[in-house]
VEXDOPA-760607 format. One record per residue (C-alpha): residue in one letter; x, y, z. Coordinates in steps of 0.001 Angstrom, whole numbers, plus 524288, in hexadecimal, padded with zeros to 5 digits. Example, Ala and Ser with C-alpha at 12.3 -4.5 7.8 and 13.67 -1.06 7.14 Angstrom:
// residues 2
A8300C7EE6C81E78S835667FBDC81BE4
***
This chain:
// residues 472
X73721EFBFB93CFAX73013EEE6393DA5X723C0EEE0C93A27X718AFEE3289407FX71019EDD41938CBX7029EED6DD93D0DX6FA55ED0C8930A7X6ED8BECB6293315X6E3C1EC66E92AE3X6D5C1EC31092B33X6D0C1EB8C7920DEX6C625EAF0391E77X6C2D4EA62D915D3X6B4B8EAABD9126EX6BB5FEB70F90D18X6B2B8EC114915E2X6C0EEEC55191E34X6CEEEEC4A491797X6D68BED0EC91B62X6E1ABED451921B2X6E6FFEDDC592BCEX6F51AEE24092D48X6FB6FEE98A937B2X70978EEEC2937CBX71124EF442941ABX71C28EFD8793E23X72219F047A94B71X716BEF0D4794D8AX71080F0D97942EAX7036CF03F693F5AX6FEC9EFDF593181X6F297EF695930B4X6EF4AEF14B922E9X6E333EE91491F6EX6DB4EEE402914D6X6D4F5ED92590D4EX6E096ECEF990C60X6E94FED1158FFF8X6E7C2EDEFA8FFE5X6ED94EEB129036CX6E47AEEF4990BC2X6E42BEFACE914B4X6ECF9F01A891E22X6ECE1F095C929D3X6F8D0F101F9312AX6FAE3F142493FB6X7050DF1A01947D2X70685F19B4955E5X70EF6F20549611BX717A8F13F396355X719C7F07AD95D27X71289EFF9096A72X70643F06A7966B3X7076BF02F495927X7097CEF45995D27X6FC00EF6DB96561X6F515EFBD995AE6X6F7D6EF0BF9501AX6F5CEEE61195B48X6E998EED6795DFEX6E621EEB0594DC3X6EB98EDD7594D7FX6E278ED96095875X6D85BEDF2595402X6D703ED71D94722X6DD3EECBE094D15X6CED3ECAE895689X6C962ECDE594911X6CD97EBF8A94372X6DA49EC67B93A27X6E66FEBB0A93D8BX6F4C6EBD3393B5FX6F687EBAD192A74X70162EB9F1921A0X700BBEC4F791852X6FDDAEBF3690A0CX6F7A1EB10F90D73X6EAE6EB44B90C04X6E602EB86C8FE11X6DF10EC48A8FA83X6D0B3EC30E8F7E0X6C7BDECB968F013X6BEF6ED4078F70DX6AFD1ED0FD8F3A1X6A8CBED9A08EC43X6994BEDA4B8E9FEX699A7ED3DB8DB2AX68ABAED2EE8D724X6863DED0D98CA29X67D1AEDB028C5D1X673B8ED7748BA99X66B6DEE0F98B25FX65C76EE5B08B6FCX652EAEE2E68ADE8X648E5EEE478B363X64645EFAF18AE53X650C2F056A8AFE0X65394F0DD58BC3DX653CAF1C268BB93X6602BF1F888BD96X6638FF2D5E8BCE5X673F9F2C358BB3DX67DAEF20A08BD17X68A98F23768BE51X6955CF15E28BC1DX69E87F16D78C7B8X6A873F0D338C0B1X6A591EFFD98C6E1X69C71EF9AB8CDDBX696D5F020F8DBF5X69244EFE768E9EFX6943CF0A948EF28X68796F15CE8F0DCX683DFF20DF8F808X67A86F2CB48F4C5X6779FF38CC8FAA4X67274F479E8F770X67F5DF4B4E8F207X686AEF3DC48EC00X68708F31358E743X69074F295B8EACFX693ACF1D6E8E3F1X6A106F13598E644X6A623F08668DC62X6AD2EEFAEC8DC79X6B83CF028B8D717X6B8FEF0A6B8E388X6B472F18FA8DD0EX6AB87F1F618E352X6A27EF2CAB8DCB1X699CAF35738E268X68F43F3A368D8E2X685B5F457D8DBA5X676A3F405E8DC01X67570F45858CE0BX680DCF3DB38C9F3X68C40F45168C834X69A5AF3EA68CC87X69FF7F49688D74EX6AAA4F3F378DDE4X6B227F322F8DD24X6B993F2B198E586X6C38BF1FCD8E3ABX6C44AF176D8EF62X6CE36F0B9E8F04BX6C537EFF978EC33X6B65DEFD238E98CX6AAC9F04588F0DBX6A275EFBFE8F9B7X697ABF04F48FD53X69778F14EE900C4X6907CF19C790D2AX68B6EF270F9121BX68F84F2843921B2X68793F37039232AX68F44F3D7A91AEFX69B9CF360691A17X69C0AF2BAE90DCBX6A3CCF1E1490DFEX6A7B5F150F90219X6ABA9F0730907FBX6B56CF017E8FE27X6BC28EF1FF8FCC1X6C85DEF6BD901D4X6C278EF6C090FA0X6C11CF04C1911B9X6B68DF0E639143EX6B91BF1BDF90DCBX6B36BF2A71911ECX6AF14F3133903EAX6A9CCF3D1B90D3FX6B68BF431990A75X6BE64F48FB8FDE0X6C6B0F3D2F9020CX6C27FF2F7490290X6C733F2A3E9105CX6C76FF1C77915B6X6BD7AF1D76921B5X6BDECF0E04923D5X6C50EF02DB92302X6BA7FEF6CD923ADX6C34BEE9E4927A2X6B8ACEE1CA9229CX6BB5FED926916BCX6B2A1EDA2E909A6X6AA06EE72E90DEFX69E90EE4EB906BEX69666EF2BB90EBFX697C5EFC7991682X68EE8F065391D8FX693FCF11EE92724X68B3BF19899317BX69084F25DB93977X69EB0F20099376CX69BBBF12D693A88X69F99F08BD92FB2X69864EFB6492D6BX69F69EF11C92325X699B2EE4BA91E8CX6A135EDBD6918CBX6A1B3ECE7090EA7X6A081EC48491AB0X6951FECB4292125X69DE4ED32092A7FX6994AEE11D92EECX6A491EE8AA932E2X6A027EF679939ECX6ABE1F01FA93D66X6AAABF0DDC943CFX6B0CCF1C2793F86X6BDF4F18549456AX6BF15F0AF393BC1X6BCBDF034094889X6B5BBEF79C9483DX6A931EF97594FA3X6A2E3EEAC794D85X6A356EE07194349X698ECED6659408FX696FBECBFF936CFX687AFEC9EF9313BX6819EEBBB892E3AX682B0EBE0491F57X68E65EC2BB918BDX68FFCECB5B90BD4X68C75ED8CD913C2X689C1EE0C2908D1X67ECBEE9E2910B6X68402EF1E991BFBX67B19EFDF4922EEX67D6DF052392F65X67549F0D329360BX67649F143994428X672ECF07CF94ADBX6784BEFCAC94307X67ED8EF5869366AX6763DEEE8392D9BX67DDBEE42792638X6787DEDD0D91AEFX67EF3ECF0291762X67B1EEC1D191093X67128EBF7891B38X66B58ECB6791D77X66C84ED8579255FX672A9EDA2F9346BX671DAEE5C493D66X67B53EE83A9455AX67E2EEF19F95001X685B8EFE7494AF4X68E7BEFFBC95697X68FD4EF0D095CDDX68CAEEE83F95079X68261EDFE395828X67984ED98A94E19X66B88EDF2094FA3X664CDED514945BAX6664AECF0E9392CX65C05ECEE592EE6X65DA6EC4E3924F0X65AF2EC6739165AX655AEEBF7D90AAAX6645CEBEF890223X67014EC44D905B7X670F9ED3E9907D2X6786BEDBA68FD52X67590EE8BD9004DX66E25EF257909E3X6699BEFEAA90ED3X663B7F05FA91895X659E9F0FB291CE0X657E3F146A929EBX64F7CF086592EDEX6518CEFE1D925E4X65BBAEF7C791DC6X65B02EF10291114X6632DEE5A790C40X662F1EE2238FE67X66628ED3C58FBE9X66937EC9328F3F8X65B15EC3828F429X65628ECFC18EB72X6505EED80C8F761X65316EE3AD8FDFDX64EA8EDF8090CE7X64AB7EEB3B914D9X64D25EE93A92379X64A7AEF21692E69X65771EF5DF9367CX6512BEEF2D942B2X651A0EE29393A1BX644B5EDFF293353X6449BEDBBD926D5X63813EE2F192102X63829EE34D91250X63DC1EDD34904C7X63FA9EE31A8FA16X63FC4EDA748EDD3X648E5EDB528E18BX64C87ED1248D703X65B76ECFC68D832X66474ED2618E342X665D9EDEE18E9C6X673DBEE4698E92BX66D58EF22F8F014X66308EF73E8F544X65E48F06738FB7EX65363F0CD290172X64F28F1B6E900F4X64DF5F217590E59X640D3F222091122X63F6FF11F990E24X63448F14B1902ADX63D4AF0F9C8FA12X64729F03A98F901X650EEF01908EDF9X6596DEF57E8EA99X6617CEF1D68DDF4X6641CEE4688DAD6X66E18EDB638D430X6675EEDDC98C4E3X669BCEEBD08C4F1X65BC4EEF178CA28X657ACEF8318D3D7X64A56EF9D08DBA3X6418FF015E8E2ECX638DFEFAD18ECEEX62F72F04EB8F6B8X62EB3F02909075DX625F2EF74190533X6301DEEFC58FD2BX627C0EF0438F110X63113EF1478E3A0X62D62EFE698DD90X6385FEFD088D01EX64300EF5218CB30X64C71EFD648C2B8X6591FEF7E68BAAFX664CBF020B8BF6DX66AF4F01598B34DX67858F002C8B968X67B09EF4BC8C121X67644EEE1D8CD58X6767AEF8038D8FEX680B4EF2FF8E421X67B5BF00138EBC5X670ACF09948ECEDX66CD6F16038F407X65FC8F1D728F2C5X65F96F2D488F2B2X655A0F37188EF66X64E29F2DF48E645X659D4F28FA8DEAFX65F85F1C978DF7CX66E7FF199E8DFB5X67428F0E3C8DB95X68330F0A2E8DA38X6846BEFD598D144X6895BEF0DB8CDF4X68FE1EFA2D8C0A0X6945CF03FD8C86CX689C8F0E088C5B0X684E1F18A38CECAX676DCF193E8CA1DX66CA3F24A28CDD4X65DA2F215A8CC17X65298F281D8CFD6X64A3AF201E8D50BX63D9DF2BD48D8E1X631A3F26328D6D8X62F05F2CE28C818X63C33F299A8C3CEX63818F194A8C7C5X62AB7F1DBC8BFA4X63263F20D48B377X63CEDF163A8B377X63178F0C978B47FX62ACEF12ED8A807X638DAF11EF8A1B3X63B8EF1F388A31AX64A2DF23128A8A9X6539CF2EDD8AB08X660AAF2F4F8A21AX6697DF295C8ABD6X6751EF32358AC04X6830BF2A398AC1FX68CE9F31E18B3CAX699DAF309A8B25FX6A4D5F32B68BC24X6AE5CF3D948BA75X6BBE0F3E028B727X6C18FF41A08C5F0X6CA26F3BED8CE66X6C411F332D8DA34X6C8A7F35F08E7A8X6CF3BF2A688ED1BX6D107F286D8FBA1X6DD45F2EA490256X6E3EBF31C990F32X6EA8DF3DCB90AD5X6E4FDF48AE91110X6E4CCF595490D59X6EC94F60FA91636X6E702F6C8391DFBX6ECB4F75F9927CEX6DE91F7C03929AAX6D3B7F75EA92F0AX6C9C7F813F92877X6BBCCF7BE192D3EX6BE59F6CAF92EA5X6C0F9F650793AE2X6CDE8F60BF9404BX6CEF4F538D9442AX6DB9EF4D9A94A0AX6E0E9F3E1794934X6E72BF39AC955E6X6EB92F2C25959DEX6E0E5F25D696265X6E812F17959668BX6EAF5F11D395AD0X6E1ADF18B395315X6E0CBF26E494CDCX6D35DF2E7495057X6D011F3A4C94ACEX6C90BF455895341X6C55AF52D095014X6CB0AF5CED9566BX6C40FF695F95147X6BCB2F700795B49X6ADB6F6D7895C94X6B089F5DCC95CBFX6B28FF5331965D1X6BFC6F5061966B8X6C033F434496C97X6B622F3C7D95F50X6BBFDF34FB95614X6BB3DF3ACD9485AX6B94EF2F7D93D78X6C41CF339893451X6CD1AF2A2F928D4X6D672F21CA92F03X6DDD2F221B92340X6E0E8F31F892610X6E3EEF302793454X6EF3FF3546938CAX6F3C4F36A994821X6F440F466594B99X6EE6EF49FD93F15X6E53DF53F593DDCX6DA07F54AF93301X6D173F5DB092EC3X6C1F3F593B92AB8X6B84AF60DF9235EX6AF9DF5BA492F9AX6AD9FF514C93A31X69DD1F4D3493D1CX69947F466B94A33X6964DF395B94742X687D9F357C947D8X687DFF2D8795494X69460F376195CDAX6A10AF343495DE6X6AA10F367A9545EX6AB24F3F9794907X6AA42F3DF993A9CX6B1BBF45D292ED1X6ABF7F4C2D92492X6B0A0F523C91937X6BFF6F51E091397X6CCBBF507C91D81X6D91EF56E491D33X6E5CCF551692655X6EA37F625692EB9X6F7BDF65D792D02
***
């Protein structure tokens, strides 16, 4: 059977796009393969009832990029090029120690963060990811396929965004790949009720709903987006000149507020977001646009947090330092971390979490007596955990077998067009919602059962929960 081939590629010479997209056509059967240019890349399979809807289908693809700016390429004449990482030289603190209660040394160096009452979750440049307990004991690891961007909380589903272009679920036993971003160089990402937002080395700001459709794309007036937030009404983007809002479901720009240095980091609290930037400042700006305080360090800010209630702003800056400032943007300390520069931060329950330029998870309490003692010299033993010796659970598309549903949910995969959708069909549901499920598990007719499906926040489709297995 003859197979047709369409290769497209999409390359310019300021490096921020140079990727390709593939689609073969085999009788009935669909591949599409894409990447970054020189690589493997990734790949994605469809069958349909005849070989004219087939046809349809990849035309439909082909166009779609095609209106995108991707052009007809030979295979090969274009070089590979090397995917940007964040490489910042981190220099020693000179201030009095931190108190750090434990550090554990995740292997290389980290961006990736998130805390809550039960874990810690840290992710690597090697692409391992652990989950600690808040007193610092390893429980889990994870190997994903290349280095950890950033982890997000979604409620209570967790993401690790990784270089190879893909967004993966941890909620599971499983890793599985809940996103494929098509943007080049992902430098952030953020995710609200199943809606993904990507910002990228040239500035771009890609944002995807729970199906992997594209919703909007934008591109700032800076580029280097290393701060992306979203929030039930918009996407904050921070870039080289400054932050954007944009609107969460038609991408409009709502304003711009420009800052002093380009914006390496940020955060955000219910009404305000703050970008930490080159110019050695955290800038705290209202999320109606209003740039209302500073907050003043002596090297660049690589991160920056806030506790909940705003009393209390944190940054850490390129010479391994960290600080505390209070709601009027006063500097309360300066402490040396003892590990590194952090790249990220997250506040909880008095303790501050950093993940570091040398790979270190580091937990310090940062209550108001232990601040009093490190001041007067006076420290906790910091305890040095150590990972152990168990496997890591790597992504996969296998699936466990069942022929009884117990207590969990069925859920059913049916050809919609030329795409699969998933729906439950366990009584007590609507039938006709879309459940956000792993593309990569899809199969037409099959049936799954899910530990549980959730409503999402704003209606309309449903979200899994727990581990999946296939029905026989």
């Amino acid at each position: 059977m003859t197979a047709e081939t369409t290769y497209l590629e999409l390359s310019d010479d300021a490096g921020s796009s140079h990727k390709f997209y593939e689609v073969v056509v085999t009788g009935t059967n669909v591949n599409i393969r894409y990447g970054r240019i020189g690589e493997q890349g990734q790949s994605k399979a469809s069958s349909f009832a005849t070989e004219d809807k087939a046809k349809a289908a990849a035309q439909k693809k082909v166009g779609e990029k095609v209106r995108k700016g991707y052009a007809p390429a030979v295979m090969g004449a274009r070089e590979r090029r090397t995917v940007t990482r964040r490489t910042i030289t981190s220099q020693r603190s000179t201030a009095k120690s931190a108190p750090v209660l434990w550090r554990f040394d995740s292997g290389a160096s980290a961006f990736g963060i998130f805390v809550d009452d039960q874990r810690c979750w840290v992710g690597n440049e090697d692409g391992e990811v652990f989950t600690l307990s808040p007193a610092g004991v390893v429980t889990n690891s994870y190997k994903l396929p290349d280095a950890v961007k950033c982890i997000v909380a979604d409620d209570f589903w967790i993401y690790a965004g990784c270089d190879d272009g893909r967004v993966y679920d941890l909620s599971g036993k499983v890793p599985r790949a809940a996103y494929d971003v098509s943007a080049d160089d992902v430098y952030w990402l953020d995710i609200h009720d199943g809606i993904l937002a990507a910002s990228d080395s040239a500035g771009g700001l890609t944002v995807i709903d729970h199906e992997e459709e594209s919703l909007w794309s934008a591109r700032s007036k800076g580029n280097s987006g290393w701060m992306v937030r979203v929030d039930p009404t918009g996407v904050y983007h921070g870039h080289s000149a400054g932050v954007t809002k944009y609107h969460l479901e038609t991408g409009r720009s709502q304003w711009n507020s420009s800052t002093r240095g380009a914006v390496l980091f940020g955060w955000q609290e219910s009404d305000t977001v703050y970008a930490g930037t080159s110019h050695n400042q955290v800038e705290e700006i209202t999320k109606q646009g209003s740039a209302t305080r500073t907050y003043q360090c002596d090297a660049a800010v690589f991160s920056c947090a806030a506790s909940p209630d705003g009393r209390y702003v944190f940054a850490g800056d390129s010479h391994s330092s960290v600080y505390c400032f209070d709601a009027t943007g006063t500097r309360l300390w300066k402490l040396a971390t003892g590990c590194g520069s952090a790249y990220s931060m997250q506040y909880h329950n008095e303790k501050l979490y950093l993940v570091t330029t040398s790979g270190a998870l580091a937990c310090l309490d940062v209550s108001e007596s232990a601040i009093r003692d490190a001041d007067q010299g006076v420290l906790p033993t910091t305890r040095s955990v150590k990972a152990p010796e168990f496997s890591a659970v790597a992504p996969s598309t296998t699936l466990e077998l069942t022929t009884d549903a117990g207590t969990g949910v069925i859920v059913e995969c049916l050809q919609h067009g030329d795409s699969l959708r998933v729906h439950v069909i366990s009584p007590g549901y609507d039938p006709a919602w879309n459940v956000q499920f792993p593309r990569d598990i899809r199969l037409a007719g099959a049936r799954y059962v899910v530990d549980a499906v959730s409503e999402s926040a704003r209606g309309g489709f449903y979200r899994v929960r727990g581990d999946i297995r296939r029905l026989g």
